[in-house]
C-alpha positions as CSV (number, residue, x, y, z in Angstrom):
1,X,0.0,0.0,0.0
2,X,1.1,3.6,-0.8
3,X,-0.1,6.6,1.7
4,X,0.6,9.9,1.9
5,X,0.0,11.9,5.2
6,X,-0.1,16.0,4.7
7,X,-0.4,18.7,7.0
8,X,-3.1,21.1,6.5
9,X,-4.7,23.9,8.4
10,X,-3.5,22.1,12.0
11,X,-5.2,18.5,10.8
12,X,-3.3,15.6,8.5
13,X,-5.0,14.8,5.4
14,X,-4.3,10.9,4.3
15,X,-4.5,9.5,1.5
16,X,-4.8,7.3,-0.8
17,X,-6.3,4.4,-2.0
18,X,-6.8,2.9,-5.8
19,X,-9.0,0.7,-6.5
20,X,-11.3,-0.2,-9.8
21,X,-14.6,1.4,-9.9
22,X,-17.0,2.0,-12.2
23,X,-18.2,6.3,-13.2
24,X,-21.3,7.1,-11.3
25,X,-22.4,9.9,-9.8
26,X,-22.6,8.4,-6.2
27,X,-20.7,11.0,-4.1
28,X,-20.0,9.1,-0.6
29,X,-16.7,7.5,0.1
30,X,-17.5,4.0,1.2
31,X,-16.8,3.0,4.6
32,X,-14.6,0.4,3.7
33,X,-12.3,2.6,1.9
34,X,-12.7,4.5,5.1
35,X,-11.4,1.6,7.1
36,X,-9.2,0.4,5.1
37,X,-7.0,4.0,5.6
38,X,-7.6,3.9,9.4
39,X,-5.8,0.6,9.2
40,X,-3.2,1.2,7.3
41,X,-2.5,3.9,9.3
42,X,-1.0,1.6,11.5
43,X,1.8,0.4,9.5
44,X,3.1,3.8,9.4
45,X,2.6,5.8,12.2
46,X,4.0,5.5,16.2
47,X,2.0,2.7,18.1
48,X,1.5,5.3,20.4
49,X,-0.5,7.1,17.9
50,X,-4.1,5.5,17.1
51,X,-6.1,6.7,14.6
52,X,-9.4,5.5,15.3
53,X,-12.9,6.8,13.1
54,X,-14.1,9.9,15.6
55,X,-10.6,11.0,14.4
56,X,-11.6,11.3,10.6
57,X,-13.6,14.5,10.0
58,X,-14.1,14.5,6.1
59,X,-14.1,12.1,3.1
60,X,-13.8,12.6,-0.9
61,X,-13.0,10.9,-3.4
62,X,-12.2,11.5,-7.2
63,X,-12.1,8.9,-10.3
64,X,-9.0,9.0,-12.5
65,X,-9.2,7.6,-16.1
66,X,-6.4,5.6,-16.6
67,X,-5.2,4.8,-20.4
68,X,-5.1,1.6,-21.4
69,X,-3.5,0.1,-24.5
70,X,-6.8,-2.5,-25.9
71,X,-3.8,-4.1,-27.6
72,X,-1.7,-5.2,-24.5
73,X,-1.8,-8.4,-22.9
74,X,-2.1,-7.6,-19.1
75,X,-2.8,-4.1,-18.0
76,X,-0.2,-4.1,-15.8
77,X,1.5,-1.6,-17.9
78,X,-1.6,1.2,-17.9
79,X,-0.2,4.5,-17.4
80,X,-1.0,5.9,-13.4
């Protein structure tokens, strides 16, 4: 996994996660994705430090089209 963790404005903005979806118009983050940062929070931060779901005050997400070649064999290759 790959996060990023940002100061902003006295909070910490994490990020991210990338997973396949489909383009809808559905504006909620999904608790699991929700959970799934929280967690992996742990694998990066001070055990002494627990980020637990009171902590997390907003969530967005945003859908990035990736390219893909219709010619390649796996898609392991697609352009991030």
């Amino acid at each position: 996994s790959f996060l990023f963790f940002l100061p902003w404005e006295g909070y910490t903005l994490v990020g991210t996660t990338d997973v396949k979806t489909q383009p809808d118009l559905h504006h909620e983050v999904p608790e699991d994705e929700i959970q799934y940062i929280i967690n992996e929070c742990e694998k990066y931060l001070s055990p002494s430090l627990q980020v637990r779901r009171r902590d997390v005050m907003s969530a967005w997400y945003g859908i990035r089209p990736l390219a893909v070649d219709p010619n390649a064999k796996d898609q392991s290759s697609v352009s991030r």
